[in-house]
C-alpha positions in Angstrom: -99.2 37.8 -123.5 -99.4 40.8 -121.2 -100.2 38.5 -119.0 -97.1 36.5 -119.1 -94.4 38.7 -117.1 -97.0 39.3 -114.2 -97.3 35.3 -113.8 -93.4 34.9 -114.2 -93.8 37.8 -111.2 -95.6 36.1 -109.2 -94.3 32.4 -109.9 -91.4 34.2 -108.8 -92.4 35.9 -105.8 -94.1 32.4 -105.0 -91.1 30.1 -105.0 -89.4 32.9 -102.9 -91.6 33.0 -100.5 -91.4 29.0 -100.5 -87.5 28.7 -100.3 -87.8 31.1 -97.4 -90.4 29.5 -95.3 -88.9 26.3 -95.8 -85.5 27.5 -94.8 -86.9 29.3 -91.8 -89.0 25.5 -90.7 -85.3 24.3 -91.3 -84.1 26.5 -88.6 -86.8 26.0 -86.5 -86.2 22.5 -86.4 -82.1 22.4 -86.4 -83.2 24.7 -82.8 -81.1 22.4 -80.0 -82.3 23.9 -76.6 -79.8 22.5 -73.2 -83.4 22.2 -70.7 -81.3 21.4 -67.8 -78.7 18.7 -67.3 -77.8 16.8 -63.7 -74.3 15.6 -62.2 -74.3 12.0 -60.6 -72.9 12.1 -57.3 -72.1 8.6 -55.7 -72.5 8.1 -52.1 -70.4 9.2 -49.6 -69.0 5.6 -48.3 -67.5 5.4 -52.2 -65.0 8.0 -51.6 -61.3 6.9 -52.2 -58.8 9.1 -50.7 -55.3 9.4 -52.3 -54.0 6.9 -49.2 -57.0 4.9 -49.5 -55.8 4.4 -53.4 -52.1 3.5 -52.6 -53.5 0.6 -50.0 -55.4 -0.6 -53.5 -52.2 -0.8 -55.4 -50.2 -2.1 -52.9 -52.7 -5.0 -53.0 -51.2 -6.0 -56.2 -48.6 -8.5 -55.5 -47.4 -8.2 -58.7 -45.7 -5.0 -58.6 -42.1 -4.1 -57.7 -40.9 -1.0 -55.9 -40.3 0.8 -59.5 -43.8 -0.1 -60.4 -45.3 1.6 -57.3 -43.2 4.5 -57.4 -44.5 5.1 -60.8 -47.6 5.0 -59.6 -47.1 7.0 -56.5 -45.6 9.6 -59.2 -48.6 9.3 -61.3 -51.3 10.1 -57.8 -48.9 12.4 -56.9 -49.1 14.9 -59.8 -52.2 13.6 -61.2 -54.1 17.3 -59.6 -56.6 15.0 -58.0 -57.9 15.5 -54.6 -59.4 13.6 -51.9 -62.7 13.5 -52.5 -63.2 11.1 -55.9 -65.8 8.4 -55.7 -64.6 4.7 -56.8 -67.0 1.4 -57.7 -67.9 -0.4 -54.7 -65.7 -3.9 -55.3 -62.5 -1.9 -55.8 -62.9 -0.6 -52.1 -64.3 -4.4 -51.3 -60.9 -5.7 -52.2 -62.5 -7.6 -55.6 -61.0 -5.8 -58.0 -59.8 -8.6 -59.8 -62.5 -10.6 -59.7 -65.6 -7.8 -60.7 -69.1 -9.7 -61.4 -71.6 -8.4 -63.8 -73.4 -7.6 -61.0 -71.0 -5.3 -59.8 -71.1 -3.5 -63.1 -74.9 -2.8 -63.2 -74.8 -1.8 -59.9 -72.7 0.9 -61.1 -74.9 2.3 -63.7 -78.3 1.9 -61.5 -76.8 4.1 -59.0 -76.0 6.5 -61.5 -78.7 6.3 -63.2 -81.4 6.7 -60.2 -79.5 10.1 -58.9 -78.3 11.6 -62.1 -81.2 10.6 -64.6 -84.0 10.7 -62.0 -82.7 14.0 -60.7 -82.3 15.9 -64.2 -86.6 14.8 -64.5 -87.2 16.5 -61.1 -85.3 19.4 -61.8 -86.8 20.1 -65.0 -90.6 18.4 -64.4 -90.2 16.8 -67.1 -91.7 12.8 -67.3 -90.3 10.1 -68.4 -93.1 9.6 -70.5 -92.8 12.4 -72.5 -89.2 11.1 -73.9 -89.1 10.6 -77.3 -85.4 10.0 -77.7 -82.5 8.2 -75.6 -78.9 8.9 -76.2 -76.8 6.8 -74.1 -73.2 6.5 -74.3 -71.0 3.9 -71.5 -67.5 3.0 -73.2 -66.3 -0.1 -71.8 -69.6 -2.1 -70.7 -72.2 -3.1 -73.1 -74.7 -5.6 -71.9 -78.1 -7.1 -73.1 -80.6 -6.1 -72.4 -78.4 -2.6 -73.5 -78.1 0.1 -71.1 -80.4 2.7 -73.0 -82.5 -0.2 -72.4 -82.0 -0.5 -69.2 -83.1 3.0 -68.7 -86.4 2.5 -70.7 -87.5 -0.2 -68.8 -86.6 1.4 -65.3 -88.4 4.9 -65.9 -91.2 3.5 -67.9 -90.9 5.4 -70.9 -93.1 4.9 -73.9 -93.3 2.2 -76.3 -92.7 4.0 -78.9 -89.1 5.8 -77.8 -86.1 5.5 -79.8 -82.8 4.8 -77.9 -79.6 4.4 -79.0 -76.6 2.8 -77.3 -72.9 4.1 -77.9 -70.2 2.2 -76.9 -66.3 2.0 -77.2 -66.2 5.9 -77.7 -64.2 6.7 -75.6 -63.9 10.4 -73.3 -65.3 12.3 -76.4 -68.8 10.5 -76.7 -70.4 12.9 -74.6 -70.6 15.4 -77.6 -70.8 12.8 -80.0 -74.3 11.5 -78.1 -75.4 15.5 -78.0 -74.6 15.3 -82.1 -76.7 12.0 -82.5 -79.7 13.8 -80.9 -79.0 17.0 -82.9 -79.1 15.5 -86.1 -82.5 13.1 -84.8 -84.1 16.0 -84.2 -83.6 17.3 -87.8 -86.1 15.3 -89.1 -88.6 15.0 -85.9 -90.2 18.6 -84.6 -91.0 19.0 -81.1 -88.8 16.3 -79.7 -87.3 15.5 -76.0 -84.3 13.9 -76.3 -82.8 12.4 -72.7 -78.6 11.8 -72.8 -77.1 10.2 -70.4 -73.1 9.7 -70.7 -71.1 7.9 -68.1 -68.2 5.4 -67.9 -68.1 2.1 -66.2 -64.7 1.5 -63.4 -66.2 -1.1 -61.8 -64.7 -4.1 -64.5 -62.4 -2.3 -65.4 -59.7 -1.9 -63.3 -56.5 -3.0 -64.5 -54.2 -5.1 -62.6 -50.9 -6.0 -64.3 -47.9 -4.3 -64.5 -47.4 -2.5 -67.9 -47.3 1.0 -66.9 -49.2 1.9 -70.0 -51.9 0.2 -69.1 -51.6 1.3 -65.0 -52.6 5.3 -65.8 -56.5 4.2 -65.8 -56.5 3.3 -62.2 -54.9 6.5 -61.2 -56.8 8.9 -63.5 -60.2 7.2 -63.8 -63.3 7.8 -61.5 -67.1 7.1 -61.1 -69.2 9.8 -62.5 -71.9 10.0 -64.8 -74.6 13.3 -66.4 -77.7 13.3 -67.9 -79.0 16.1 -70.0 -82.7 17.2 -71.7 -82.5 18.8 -75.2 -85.0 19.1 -77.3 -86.1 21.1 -80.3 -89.7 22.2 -78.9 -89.7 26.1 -79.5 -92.4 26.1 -76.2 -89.0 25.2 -74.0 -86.8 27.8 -75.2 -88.1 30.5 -72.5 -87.0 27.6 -69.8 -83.7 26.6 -71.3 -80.2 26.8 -70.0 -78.5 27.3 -73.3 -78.7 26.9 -77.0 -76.6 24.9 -79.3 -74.9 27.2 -81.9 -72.6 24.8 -83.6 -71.2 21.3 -82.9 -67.8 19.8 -84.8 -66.1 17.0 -85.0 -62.8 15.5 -86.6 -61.9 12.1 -86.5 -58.5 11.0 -87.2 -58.3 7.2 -86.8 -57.4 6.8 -91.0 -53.7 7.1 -89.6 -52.5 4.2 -87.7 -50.9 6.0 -85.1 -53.5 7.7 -83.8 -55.8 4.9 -83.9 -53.4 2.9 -81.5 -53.1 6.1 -79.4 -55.9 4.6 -76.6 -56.3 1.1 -77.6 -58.2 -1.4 -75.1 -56.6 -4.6 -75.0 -54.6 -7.1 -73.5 -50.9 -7.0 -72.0 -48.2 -9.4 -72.4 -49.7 -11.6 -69.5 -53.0 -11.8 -70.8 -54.7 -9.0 -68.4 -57.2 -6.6 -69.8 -56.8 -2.6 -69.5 -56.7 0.5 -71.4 -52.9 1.0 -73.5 -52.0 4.8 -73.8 -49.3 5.0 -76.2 -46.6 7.6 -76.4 -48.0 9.1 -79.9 -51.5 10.1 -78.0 -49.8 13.5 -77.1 -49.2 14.1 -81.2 -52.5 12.8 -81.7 -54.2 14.8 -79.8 -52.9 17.9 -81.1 -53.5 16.6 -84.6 -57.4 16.2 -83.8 -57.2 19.6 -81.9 -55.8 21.5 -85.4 -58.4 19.5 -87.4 -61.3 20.6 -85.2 -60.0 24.2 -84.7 -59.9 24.9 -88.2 -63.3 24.2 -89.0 -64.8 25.2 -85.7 -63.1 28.5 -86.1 -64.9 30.4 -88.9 -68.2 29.0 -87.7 -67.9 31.2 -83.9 -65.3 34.1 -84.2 -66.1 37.4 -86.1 -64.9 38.3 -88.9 -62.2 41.1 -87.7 -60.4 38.2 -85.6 -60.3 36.1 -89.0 -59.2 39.1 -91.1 -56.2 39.5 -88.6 -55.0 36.0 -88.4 -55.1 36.1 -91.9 -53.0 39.2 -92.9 -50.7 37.9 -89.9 -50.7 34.1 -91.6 -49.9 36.0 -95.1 -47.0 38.3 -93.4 -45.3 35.0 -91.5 -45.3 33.6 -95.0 -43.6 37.1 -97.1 -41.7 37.6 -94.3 -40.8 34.5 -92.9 -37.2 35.2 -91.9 -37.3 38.9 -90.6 -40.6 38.3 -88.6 -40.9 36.6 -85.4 -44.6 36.4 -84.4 -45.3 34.9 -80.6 -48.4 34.1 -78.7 -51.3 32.7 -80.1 -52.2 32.4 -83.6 -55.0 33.3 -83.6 -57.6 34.7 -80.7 -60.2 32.5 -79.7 -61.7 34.7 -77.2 -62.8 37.0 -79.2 -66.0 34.8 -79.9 -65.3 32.7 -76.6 -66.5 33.4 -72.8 -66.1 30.1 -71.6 -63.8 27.6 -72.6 -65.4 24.1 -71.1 -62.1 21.6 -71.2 -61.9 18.2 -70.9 -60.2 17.3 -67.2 -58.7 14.2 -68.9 -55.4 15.1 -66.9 -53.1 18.1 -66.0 -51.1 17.5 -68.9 -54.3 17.8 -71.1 -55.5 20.6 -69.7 -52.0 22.4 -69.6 -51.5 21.8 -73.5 -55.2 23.2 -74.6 -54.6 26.0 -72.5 -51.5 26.6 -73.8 -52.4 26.0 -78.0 -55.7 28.6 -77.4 -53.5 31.4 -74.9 -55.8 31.1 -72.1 -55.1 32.3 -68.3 -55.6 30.4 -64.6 -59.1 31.4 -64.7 -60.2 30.4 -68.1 -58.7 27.1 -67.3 -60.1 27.0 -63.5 -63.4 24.8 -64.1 -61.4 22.3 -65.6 -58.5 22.0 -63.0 -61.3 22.2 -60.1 -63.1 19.6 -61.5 -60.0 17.1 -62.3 -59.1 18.0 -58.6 -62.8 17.4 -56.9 -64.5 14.2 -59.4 -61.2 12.9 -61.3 -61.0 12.2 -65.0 -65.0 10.7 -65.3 -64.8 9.9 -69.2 -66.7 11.4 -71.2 -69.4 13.1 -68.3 -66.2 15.3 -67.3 -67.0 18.6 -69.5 -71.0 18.2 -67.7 -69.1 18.6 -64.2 -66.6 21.5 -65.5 -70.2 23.7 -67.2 -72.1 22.7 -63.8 -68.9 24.2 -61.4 -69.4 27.7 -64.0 -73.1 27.7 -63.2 -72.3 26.9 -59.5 -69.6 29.6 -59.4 -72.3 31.9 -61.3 -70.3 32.7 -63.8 -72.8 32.3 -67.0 -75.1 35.3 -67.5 -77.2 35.5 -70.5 -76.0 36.0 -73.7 -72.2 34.4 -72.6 -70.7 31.9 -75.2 -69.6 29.0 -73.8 -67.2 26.1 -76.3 -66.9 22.8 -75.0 -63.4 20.7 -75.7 -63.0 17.1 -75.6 -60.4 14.3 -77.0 -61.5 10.8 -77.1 -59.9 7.2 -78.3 -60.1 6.5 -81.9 -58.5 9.1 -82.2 -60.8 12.4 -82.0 -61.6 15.9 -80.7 -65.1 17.1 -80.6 -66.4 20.7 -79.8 -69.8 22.8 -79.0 -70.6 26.0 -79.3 -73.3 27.3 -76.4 -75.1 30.5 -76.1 -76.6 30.8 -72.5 -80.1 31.7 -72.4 -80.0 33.6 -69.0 -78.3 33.6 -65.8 -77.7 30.4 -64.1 -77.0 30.3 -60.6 -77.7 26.2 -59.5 -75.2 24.6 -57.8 -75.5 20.9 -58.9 -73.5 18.4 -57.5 -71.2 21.1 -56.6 -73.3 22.1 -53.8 -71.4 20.9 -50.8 -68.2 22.2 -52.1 -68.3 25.0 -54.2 -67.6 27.7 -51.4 -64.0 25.3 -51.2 -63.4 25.6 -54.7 -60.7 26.8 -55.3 -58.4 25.4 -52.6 -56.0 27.2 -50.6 -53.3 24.2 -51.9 -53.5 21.8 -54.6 -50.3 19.9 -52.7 -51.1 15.8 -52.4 -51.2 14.8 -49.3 -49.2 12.0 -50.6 -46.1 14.0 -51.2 -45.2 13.8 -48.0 -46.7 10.4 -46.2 -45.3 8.9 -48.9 -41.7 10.3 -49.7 -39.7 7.3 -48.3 -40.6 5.4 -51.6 -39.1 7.9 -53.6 -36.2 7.6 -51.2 -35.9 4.1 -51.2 -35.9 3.8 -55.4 -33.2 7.0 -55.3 -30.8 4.3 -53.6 -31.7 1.7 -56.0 -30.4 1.2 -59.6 -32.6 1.8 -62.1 
């Protein structure tokens, strides 16, 4: 019997020292490490320049003088420069009648600069892939795409790849959460992603000026990332994945039908942006804050919004409280926004109280690559690491809205300082501009001149 409470002790001490190793293989294996990620760039003969993109819309018969001032308006103020890339038929004058062709030939070039180069950069093979995560909205063939890439780096039989369509400008997270969550449950993994959108079929050409933002906003661009789990990479990682969240709001009807692609009146296919995407948005960008927000900022920034939430409600009527609610760079260095558009980026800078500069990367990059989907936030991180502003140790969140409706985030710790240039190479010492003034304000101001005479 005096035996009895040792044992317990030690049964105990046992189970202990059980629960904590396996929590501490959890951890090991819920490790995410960023190995190094690349930036398509298309070739130079792809390059549309703002008047280069009004001699594409005036192609379209269809359209009346109000119809191309709109879209005038739209280039106009859209905060993109001259240097976007477009899909090869749209400059060939076939934008209305796109092949298949036309479409793969798209992702091949994207895929032999950006995916080839982020192996190179890294010296990683193909072969030692264990995991593809690829994500193209709008163009889903078979073979698939992941496919595609499988067969045209020669990866091993036994790699698992996953394709993501119809995701919309938030799937690049939501391909970094698939491999996240893969790698749960398989140690030492590789996992390649590679996000991208395809414009080459996709280019709407009717006249509902819901449907006409696409051709305005939208440009070729594609990433491809290595993560992996493998503890024997962390010394050569870029970053580490903290946290990741999500919120999906498509159980409301509204914001479901926010981004919805379908066809017009007339029976022509394109992208529909509704006037509720606005309050969507914002009601994807609460949900995600609120659950993102305990997870990254400390505990004194919580405290404070707190006693400031409880005062606002005692004191509701004597109490005026401005600015932010609450401070999200307290636990933020970087804030990596989506370049969907100015008006996207103006609102999340405005909700989290940031300045010029926090909102820079995004701006720079809307103005230099366009809106690229869901491969945009890869461009904004790789103009911070081409600026040199991540040192080790930074925290870096990552902001993105996509159809259905959602907002996804990541949370990034940077493993040391990063200095490589990327795709930015070229350009960076340009970045940013003297002017962001379109060249198409003034070539083109006669069209606003003519409609001004003109009744509406």
């Amino acid at each position: 019997m005096e035996l009895l409470p040792l044992l317990t002790v030690l049964l105990l001490a046992h189970a202990a020292a059980y629960l904590a190793w396996q929590a501490l293989a959890r951890r090991r294996r819920a490790r995410c490490y960023l190995l190094d990620f690349a930036c398509h760039k298309p070739s130079d003969d792809r390059k549309v320049t703002t008047e280069m993109a009004g001699a594409v819309i005036e192609r379209n018969k269809r359209l009346g003088m109000p119809d191309y001032r709109f879209l005038l308006k739209v280039i106009v103020n859209s905060g993109i420069g001259e240097h976007t890339y477009c899909p090869r038929n749209v400059l060939d004058g076939r934008e209305e009648c796109a092949t298949h062709y036309d479409a793969l030939e798209e992702m091949d070039a994207f895929f032999d600069d950006a995916v080839r180069g982020v192996f190179e950069k890294t010296g990683v093979s193909p072969r030692d892939v264990d995991l593809v995560v690829l994500n193209v909205g709008s163009f889903s063939p078979a073979p698939s795409l992941a496919a595609r890439v499988v067969a045209r780096f020669g990866m091993r039989e036994d790699v698992q790849a996953y394709n993501l369509s119809g995701m919309g400008c938030s799937a690049g997270l939501v391909s970094v959460d698939l491999a996240r969550q893969v790698m749960l449950t398989r140690p030492r993994t590789m996992a390649l992603v590679v996000t991208s959108e395809s414009c080459a079929p996709n280019w709407y050409n009717g006249t509902d000026k819901s449907m006409m933002l696409g051709n305005c906003l939208f440009r070729c661009g594609g990433a491809a990332a290595l993560l992996t789990n493998d503890p024997a990479y962390r010394s050569r990682a870029k970053m580490e994945l903290r946290c990741l969240v999500r919120a999906h709001i498509g159980a409301h009807d509204d914001a479901h039908a926010a981004a919805v692609h379908c066809e017009d009146a007339d029976g022509r296919l394109g992208v529909s942006l509704s006037k509720a995407l606005p309050k969507a948005a914002v009601r994807a960008f609460s949900e995600n804050l609120q659950r993102l927000a305990p997870r990254i900022l400390p505990a004194a920034e919580l405290a404070r919004f707190t006693v400031r939430l409880l005062a606002r409600k005692l004191m509701r009527r004597k109490l005026k409280f401005e600015g932010p609610k609450i401070n999200f760079k307290t636990g933020v260095d970087h804030f990596c926004l989506h370049p969907g558009g100015t008006a996207v980026i103006e609102a999340v800078r405005k909700n989290l109280g940031l300045n010029s500069y926090d909102v820079e990367p995004a701006t720079m990059t809307l103005h230099r690559w366009g809106n690229t989907s869901a491969s945009s936030l890869w461009y904004v991180l790789s103009y911070m690491e081409a600026k040199r502003r991540l040192k080790a140790g930074d925290r870096v969140l990552m902001v993105t809205f996509g159809s259905g409706f959602k907002c996804n985030s990541c949370y990034w710790e940077v493993s040391k300082d990063l200095d490589d240039a990327g795709a930015w190479e070229d350009c960076i010492d340009d970045y940013p501009p003297e002017t962001m003034v379109n060249p198409y304000t003034e070539k083109f101001g006669w069209v606003n001149d003519l409609q001004g005479n003109k009744k509406k």
